[in-house]
N, C-alpha and C positions, 0 to 999 in steps of 0.2 A: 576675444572676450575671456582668454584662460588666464586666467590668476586675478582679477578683479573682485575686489570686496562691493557685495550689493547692499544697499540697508539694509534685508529683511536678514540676511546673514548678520549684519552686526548685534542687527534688535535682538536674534534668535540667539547667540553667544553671550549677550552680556544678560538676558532675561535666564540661561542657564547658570552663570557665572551667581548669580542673584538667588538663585535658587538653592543650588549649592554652597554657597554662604548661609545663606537663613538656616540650612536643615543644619550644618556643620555647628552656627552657633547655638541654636535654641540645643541640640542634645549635649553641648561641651559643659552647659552652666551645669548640668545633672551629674558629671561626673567623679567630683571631690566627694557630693551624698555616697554615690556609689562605691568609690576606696575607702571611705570611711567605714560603712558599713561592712565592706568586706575585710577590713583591719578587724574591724570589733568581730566579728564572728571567727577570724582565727584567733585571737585571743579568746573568744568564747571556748574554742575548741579545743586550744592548750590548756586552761582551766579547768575544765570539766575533765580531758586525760589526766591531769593531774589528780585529782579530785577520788579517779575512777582504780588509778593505781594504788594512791594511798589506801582504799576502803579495800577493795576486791583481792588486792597479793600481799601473799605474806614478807615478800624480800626476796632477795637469791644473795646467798642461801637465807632459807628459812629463820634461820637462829643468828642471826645480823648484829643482834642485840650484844654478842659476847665478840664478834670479832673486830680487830682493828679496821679503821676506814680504808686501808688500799684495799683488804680485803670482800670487800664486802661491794657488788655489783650493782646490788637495786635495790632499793629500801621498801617498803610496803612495811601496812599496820593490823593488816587482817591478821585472826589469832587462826595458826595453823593449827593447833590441837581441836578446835572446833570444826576449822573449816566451814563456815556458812557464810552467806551474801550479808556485809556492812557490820559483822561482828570482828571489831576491834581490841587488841590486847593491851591490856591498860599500861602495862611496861613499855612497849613500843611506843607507845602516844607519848609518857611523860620524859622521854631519852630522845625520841628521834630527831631532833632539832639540836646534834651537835655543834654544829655553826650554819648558816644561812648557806654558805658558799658548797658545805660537805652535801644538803639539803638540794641545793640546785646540780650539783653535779650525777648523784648519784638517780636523781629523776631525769636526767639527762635534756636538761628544758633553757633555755636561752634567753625568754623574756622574765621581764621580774615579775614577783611573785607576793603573795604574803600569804601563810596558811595560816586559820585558826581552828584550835580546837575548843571549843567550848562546853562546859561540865554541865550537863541538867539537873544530874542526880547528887552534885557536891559531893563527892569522891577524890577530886584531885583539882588542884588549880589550871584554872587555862591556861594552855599553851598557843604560842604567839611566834611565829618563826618567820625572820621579815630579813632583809637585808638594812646597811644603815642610810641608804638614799631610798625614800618612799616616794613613788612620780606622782605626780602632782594629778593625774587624769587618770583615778581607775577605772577602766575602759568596762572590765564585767566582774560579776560576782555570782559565783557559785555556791550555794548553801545547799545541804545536804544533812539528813539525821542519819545517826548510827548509835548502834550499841557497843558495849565495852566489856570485856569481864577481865578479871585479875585470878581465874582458875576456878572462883568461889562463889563472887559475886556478881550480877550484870547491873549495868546504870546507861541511863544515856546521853548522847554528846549531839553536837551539832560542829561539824566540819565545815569550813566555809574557807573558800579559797578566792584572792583577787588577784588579778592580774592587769599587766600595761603593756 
């Protein structure tokens, strides 16, 4: 009787095989929701680092504003004379978008991007720093209020950053 297939062995294998199929397809349809969502929340995540740099550091160095671009390591918009949380230097804001490409290197970020600054207090015109291909699926958007001063005066902005 050794090596003999009984029915209750076939029923008991293909009633597994069955089983194992149903669980494998009912959790596969779930898993595209699943990458999607975890797509969108790394792009959520490089958004808001982005977002978090520009407000919170002044650059490296500090005074970026006067140096050439090989020069100059990491851009930030915080005003170091102040040094407080989301107080931005209104020089830095209306310069820092020498080209899209000097903008993304220097945030050292790989997905695209578009940063807006946007004026409350009508002080300076919006700035808009984008590359010239805009993907068609912005995945998230970061919006953010901050203040600004020019040494003299403070107004406020609203930051808002998208990403793909």
């Amino acid at each position: 009787m050794k090596g003999q297939f009984t029915i209750e062995y076939i029923v008991a294998f293909l009633l597994f095989i069955s089983i194992v199929s149903y669980i494998h397809l009912s959790s596969s349809k779930f898993l595209p929701d699943y990458l999607r969502l975890g797509r969108n929340e790394e792009t959520f995540s490089i958004a808001y680092s982005i977002s978090e740099v520009l407000i919170n550091d002044p650059g490296d160095p500090p005074d970026w504003l006067k140096l050439r671009d090989k020069d100059i390591r990491r851009i930030g918009l915080s005003d170091e004379n102040y040094n407080k949380m989301n107080l931005l230097n209104l020089s830095k804001i209306t310069s820092f978008c020498r080209s899209y490409e000097f903008v993304k290197e220097k945030l050292g970020v790989e997905k695209d991007f578009i940063i807006m600054i946007l004026d409350m207090s009508g002080n300076f015109n919006s700035v808009v720093c984008k590359g010239k291909v805009i993907g068609t699926n912005i995945n998230v958007t970061v919006k953010r209020m901050v203040s600004y001063t020019d040494g003299k005066n403070f107004g406020l902005a609203q930051l808002i950053v998208q990403a793909w």
